[in-house]
C-alpha positions as CSV (number, residue, x, y, z in Angstrom):
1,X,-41.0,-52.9,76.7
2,X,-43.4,-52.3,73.9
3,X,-43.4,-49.2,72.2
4,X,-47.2,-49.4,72.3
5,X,-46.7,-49.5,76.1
6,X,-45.0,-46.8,76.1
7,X,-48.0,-44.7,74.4
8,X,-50.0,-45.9,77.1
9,X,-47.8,-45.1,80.4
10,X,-47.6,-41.7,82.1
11,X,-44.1,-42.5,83.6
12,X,-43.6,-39.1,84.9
13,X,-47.2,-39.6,86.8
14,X,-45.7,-42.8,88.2
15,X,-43.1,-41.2,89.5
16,X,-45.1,-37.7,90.7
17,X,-42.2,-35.6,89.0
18,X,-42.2,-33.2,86.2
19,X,-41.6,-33.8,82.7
20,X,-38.9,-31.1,83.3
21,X,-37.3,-33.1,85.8
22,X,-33.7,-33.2,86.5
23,X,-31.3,-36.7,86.5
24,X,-30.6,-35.7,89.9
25,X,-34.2,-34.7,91.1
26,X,-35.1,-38.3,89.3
27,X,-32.7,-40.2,90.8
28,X,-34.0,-39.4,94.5
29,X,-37.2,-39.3,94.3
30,X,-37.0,-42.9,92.6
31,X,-34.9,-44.3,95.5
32,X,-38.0,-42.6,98.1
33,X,-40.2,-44.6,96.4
34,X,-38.2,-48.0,96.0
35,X,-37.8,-48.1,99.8
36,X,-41.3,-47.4,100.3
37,X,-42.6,-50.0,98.5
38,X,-40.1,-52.3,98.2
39,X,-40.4,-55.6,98.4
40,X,-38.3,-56.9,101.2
41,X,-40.2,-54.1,103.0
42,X,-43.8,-54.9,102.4
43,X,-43.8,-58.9,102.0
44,X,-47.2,-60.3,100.7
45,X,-47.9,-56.9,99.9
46,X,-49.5,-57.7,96.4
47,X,-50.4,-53.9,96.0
48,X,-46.9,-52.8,97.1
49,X,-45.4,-55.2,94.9
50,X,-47.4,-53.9,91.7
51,X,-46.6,-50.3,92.9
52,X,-42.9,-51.1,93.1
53,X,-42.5,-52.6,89.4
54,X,-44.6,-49.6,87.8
55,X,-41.6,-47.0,89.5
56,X,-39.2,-49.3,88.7
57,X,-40.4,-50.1,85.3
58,X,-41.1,-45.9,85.0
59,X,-37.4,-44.8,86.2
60,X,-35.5,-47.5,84.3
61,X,-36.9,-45.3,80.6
62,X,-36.5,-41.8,82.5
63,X,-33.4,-42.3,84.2
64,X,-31.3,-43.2,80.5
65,X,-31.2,-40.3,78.1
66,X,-31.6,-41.9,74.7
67,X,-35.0,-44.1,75.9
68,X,-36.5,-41.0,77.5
69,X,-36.2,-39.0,74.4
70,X,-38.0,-42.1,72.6
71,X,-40.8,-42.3,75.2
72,X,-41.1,-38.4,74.6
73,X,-41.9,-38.6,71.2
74,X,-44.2,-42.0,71.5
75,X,-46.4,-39.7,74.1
76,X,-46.5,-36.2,72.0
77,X,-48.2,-38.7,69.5
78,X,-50.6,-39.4,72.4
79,X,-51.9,-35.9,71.1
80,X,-53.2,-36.6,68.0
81,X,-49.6,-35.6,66.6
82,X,-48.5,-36.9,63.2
83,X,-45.0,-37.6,61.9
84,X,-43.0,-38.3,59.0
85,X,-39.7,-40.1,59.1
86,X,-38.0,-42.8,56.7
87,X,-39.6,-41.5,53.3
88,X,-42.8,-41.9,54.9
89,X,-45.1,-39.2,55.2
90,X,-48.2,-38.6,57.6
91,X,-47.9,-41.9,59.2
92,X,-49.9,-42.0,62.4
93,X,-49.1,-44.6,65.2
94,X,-51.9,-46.6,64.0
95,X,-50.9,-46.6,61.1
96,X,-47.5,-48.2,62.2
97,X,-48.5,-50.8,64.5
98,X,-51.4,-52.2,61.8
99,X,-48.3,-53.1,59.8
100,X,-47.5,-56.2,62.2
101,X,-51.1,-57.1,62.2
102,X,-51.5,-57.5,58.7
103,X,-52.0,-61.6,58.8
104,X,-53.3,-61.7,62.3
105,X,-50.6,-60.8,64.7
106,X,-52.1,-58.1,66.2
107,X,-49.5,-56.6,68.5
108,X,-47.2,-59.6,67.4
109,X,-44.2,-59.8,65.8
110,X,-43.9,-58.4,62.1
111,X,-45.9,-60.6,59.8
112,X,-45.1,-59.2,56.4
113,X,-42.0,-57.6,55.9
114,X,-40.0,-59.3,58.6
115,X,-39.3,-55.5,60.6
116,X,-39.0,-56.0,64.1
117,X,-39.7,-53.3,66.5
118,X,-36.0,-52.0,66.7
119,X,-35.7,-51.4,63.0
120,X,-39.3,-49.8,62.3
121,X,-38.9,-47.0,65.5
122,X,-35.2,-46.8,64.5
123,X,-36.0,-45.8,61.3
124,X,-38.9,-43.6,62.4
125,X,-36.8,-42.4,64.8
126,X,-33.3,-42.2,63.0
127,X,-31.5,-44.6,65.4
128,X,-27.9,-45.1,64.7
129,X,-27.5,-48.1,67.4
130,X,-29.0,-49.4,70.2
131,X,-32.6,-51.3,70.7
132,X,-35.4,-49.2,71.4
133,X,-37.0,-50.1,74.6
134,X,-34.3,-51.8,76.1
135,X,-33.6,-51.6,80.2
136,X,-30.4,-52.5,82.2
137,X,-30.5,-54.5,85.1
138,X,-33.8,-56.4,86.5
139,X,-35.2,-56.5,90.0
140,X,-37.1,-59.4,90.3
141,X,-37.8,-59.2,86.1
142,X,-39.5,-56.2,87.0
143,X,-37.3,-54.3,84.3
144,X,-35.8,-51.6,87.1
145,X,-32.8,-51.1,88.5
146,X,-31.0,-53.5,90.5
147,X,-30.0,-53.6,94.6
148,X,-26.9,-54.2,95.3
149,X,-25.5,-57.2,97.1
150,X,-25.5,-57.8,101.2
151,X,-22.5,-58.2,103.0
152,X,-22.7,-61.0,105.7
153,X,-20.7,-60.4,108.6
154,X,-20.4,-62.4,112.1
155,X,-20.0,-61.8,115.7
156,X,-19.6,-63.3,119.1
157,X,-20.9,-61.4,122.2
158,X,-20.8,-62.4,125.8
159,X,-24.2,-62.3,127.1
160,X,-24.2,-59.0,129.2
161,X,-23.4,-57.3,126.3
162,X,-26.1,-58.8,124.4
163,X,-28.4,-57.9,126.9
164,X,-27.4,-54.2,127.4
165,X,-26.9,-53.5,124.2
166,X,-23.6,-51.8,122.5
167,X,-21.7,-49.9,119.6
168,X,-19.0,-52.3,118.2
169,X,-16.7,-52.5,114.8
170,X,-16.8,-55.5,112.8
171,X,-15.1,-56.1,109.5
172,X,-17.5,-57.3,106.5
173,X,-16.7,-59.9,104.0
174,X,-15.2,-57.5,101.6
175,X,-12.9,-56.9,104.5
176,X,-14.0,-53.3,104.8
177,X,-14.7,-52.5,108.9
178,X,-17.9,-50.8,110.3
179,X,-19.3,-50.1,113.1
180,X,-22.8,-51.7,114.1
181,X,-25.0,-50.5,117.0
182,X,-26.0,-53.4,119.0
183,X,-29.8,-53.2,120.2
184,X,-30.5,-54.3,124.3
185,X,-31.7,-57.9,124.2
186,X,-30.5,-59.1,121.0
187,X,-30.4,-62.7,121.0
188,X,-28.2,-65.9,120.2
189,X,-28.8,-66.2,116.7
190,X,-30.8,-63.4,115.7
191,X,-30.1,-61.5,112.6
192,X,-29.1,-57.4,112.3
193,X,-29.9,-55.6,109.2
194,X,-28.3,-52.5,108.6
195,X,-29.9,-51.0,105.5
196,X,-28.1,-49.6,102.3
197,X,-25.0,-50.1,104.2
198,X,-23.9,-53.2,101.8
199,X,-22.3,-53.3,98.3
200,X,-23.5,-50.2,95.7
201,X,-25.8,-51.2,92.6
202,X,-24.4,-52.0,89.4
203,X,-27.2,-49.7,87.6
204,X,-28.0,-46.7,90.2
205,X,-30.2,-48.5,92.2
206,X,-30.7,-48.9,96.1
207,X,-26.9,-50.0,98.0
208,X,-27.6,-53.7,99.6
209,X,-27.5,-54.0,103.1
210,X,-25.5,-55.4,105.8
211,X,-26.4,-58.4,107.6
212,X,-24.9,-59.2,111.0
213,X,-25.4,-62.7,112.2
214,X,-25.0,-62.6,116.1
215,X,-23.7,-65.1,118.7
216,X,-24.5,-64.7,121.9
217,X,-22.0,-67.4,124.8
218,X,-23.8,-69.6,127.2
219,X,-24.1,-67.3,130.7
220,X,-22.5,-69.2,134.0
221,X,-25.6,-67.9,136.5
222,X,-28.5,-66.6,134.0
223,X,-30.6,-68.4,131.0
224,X,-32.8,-66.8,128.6
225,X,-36.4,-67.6,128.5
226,X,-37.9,-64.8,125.8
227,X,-37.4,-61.8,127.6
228,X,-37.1,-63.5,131.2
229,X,-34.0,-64.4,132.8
230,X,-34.3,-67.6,134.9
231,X,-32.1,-68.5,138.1
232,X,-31.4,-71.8,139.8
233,X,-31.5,-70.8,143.5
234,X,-30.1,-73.5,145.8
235,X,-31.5,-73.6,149.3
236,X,-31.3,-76.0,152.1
237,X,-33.2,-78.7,153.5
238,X,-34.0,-76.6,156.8
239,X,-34.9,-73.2,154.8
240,X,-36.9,-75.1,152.4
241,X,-39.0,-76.4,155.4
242,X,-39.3,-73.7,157.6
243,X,-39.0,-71.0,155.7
244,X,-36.2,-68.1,154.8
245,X,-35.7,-65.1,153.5
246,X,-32.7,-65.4,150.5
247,X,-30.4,-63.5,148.4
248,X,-31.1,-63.8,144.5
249,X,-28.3,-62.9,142.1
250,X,-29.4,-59.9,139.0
251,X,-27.9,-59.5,135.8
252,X,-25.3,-57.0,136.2
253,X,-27.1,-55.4,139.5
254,X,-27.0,-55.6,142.8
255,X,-28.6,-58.8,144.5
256,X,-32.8,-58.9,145.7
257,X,-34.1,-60.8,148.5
258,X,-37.1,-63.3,147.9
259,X,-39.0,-65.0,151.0
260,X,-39.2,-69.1,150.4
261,X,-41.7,-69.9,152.2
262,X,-42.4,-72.5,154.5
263,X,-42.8,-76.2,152.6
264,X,-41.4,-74.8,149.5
265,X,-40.6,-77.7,147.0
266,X,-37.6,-77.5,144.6
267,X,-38.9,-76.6,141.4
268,X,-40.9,-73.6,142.3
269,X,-40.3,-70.5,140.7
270,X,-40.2,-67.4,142.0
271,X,-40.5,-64.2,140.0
272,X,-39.1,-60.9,139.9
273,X,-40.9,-58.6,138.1
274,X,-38.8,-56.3,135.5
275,X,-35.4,-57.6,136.3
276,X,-35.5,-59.9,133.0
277,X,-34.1,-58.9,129.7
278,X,-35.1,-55.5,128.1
279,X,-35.7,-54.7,124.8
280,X,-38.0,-52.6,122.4
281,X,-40.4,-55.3,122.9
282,X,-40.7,-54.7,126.3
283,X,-39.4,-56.1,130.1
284,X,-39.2,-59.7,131.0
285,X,-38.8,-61.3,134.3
286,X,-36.6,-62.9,136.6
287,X,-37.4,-66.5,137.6
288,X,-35.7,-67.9,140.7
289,X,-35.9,-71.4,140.8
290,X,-35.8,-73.2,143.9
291,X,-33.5,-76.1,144.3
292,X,-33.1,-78.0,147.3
293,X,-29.6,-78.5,148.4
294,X,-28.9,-81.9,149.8
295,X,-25.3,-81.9,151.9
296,X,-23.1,-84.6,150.9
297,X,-21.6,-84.6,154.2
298,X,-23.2,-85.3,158.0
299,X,-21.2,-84.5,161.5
300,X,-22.2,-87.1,163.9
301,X,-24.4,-84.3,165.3
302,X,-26.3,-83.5,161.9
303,X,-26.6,-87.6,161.4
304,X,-28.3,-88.1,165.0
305,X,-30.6,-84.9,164.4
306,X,-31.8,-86.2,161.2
307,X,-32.4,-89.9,162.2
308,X,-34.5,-88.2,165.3
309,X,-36.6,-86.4,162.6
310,X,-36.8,-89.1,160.5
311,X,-38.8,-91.0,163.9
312,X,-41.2,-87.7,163.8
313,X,-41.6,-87.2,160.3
314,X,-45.0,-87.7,158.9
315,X,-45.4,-91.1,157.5
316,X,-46.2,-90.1,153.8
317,X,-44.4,-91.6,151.0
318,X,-44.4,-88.6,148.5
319,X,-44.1,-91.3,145.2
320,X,-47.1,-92.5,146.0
321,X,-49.3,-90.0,143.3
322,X,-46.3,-90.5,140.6
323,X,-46.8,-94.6,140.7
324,X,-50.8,-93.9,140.5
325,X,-50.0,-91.6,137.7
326,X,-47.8,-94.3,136.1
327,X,-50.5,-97.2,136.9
328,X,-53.2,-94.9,134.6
């Protein structure tokens, strides 16, 4: 950053803290305000996004000794101050930054004497190494510290325990194990993010997380449908027709009965209200769906019953609407 910048900044405003502040006192009140307006936490957030690079850009000169002492000095000039320093004396800031404007530069590089920033404040300053201005690490380029890498790990969970929900222990990718609270209703292929839990910033910035990339196995009975839970329910020709009341299976409780009633067709659904899936989203359903059963096998009784019916049934042919359907 500029030192000209730096004449114009209020870092310690930025940041709401003191100019008595404390490394320690600095350090957390930097990481409240990183997660606050972080960037992963407020996306398209254009105002977030300037907010986070101003504390980011504020803590990366307040947080290292030797660049806060500099910006120190830059802002007592702020006060109409005057210094002297390399030979020179009652040189005002003005006076020092008119010297790389001298064939147009403005606030360009040095035009005249070939000084760059570093050696003019390091003199002024008496420097014995180091750039002046100069930040570790980078978020984004935004010149503050860096987040430290996520750790990826994996699991597989049968699918009661993905809908109930459960503490488990995994072992990350840097082999280190942890334990992960598993929210009710997660779902096959959704993605848990455990904040700060990940691998420690290189430069004092926020930890990175830990992401946990679930799989949930294919259910025998039940399929997922959002939060609903749907059920193909088999009945017979005979209940179908006439009618009957039925047992319906629940996830993990204890069976409900549903009435089918009379000329029910397969492919109807019935619903259960609140016996789907729960999560903080809410309550789905449960959605019986009615298949008729067809027996593969006929007594001599059942055959001669049948073939009676078939003399009595009414003489619809229930393709008829599909081949209109087809013919446009």
């Amino acid at each position: 950053m500029a030192s000209q910048d730096w004449f114009d900044k209020d870092f310690y405003k930025t940041l709401g803290v003191a100019k008595t502040v404390d490394a320690a006192e600095l350090k957390k009140t930097y990481r409240k305000l990183a997660r606050k307006y972080h960037p992963d936490s407020n996306q398209g957030d254009a105002a977030a996004e300037a907010k986070f690079k101003e504390i980011s850009e504020a803590y990366s000169v307040l947080s290292d000794a030797e660049q806060r002492a500099e910006y120190d000095q830059i802002r007592a000039m702020g006060s109409g101050a005057r210094f002297t320093a390399g030979g020179q004396s009652n040189q005002g800031f003005d006076d020092v930054f008119s010297r790389f404007g001298q064939q147009g530069g403005g606030r360009g590089r040095p035009q005249a004497s070939g000084q760059s920033y570093e050696d003019l404040f390091g003199g002024l300053f008496g420097q014995q190494g180091g750039g002046f201005g100069q930040t570790s690490g980078g978020y984004r380029g935004f010149g503050g510290p860096t987040k430290g890498q996520d750790v990826t790990a994996r699991t597989t969970l049968d699918f009661v325990t993905a809908a109930r929900g459960e503490t488990i222990s995994l072992q990350g990718e840097d082999g280190r194990p942890f334990k992960v609270k598993i929210p009710a209703g997660v779902a096959d292929g959704q993605k848990i993010r455990l904040r700060g839990r990940g691998r420690p910033s290189p430069d004092g910035g926020e930890n990175g997380d830990i992401v946990v990339q679930v799989k949930v196995r294919k259910h025998p009975v039940f399929e997922r449908d959002g939060l609903n839970l749907r059920v193909t329910v088999p009945v017979t020709f005979v209940e179908a027709a006439l009618g009957a009341t039925i047992e319906v299976p629940t996830l993990g409780g204890d069976p409900v009965k549903l009435r089918v009633a009379p000329g029910t067709p397969s492919g109807r659904v019935l619903r259960v209200k609140g016996r789907g899936i729960t999560s903080t989203k809410g309550t789905g359903d449960l959605l019986a769906v009615v298949q008729v059963a067809v027996p593969a096998h006929l007594d001599d009784a059942a055959r001669e019953a049948l073939e009676k019916y078939r003399e009595v049934e009414p003489g619809e042919n229930p393709r008829d609407e599909l081949m209109a359907k087809a013919r446009g």
